[in-house]
C-alpha positions as CSV (number, residue, x, y, z in Angstrom):
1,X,0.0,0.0,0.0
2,X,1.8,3.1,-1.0
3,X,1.9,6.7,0.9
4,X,-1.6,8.7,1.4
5,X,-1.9,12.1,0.8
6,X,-4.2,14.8,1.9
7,X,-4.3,18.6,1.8
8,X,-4.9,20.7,5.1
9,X,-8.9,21.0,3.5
10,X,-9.3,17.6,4.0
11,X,-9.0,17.4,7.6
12,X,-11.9,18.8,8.7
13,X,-14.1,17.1,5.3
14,X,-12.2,13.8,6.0
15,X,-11.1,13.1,9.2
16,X,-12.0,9.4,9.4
17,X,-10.5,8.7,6.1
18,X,-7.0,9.8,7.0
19,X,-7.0,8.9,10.8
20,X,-7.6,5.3,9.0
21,X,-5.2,5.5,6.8
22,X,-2.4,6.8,8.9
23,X,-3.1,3.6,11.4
24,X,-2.2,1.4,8.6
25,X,0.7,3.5,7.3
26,X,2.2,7.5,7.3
27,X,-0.4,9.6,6.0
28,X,0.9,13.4,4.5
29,X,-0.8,16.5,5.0
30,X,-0.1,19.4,2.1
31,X,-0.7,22.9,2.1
32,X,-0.2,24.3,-1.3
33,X,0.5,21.5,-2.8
34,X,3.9,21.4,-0.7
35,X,4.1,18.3,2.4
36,X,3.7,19.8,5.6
37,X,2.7,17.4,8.5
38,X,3.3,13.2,8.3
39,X,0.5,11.8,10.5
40,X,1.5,8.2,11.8
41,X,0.6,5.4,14.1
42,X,1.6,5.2,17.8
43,X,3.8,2.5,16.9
44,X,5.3,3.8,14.1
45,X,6.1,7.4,16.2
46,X,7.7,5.2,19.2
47,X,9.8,3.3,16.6
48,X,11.5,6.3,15.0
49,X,11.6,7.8,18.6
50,X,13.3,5.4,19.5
51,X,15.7,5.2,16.8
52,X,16.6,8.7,17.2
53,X,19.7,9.8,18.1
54,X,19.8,11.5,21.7
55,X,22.8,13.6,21.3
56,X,22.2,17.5,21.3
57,X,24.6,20.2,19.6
58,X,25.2,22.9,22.1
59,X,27.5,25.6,23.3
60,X,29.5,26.4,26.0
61,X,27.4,28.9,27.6
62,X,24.3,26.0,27.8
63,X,26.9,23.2,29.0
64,X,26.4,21.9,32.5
65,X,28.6,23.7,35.0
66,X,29.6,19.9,36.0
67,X,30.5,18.9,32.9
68,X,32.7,21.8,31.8
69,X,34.4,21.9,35.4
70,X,35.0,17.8,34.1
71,X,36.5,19.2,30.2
72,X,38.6,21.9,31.4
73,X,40.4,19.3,34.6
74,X,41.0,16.8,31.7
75,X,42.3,19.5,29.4
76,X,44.5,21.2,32.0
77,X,45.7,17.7,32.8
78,X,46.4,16.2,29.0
79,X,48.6,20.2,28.7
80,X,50.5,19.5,32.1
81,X,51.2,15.4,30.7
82,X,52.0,17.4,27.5
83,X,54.4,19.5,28.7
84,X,56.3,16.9,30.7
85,X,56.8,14.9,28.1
86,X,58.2,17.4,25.7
């Protein structure tokens, strides 16, 4: 059974369709002709969620106090091991 789509008008005229469409497989939603939302099972959602991968870019500024007291000891201590050896 291939991908179902629907535009954002068809929502509110058929609901029932797409709801049982998207328990049997992804279902997009356009809006001007360009996708826009991917409506899916439960166990399709929990699948991919857990697939994901859980690291996060960051900076910094937004790093845990903890953790960048943690980086700086092992960089301080990889320069002093550095400069001993050289």
């Amino acid at each position: 059974m291939g991908k179902r789509t629907y535009s954002t008008s068809d929502l509110s005229r058929k609901s029932g369709n797409i709801i049982a469409d998207a328990l049997r497989s992804p279902v997009t939603i356009t809006q001007r002709n360009k996708p826009r939302l991917v409506i899916l099972n439960i166990e399709d959602y929990q699948r991919l969620k857990a697939k994901a991968d859980p690291r996060k870019a960051g900076t910094l500024g937004t790093m845990p106090e903890d953790l960048l007291l943690e980086i700086e000891h092992a960089v301080e201590t990889f320069a002093k091991d550095d400069r001993a050896d050289g």
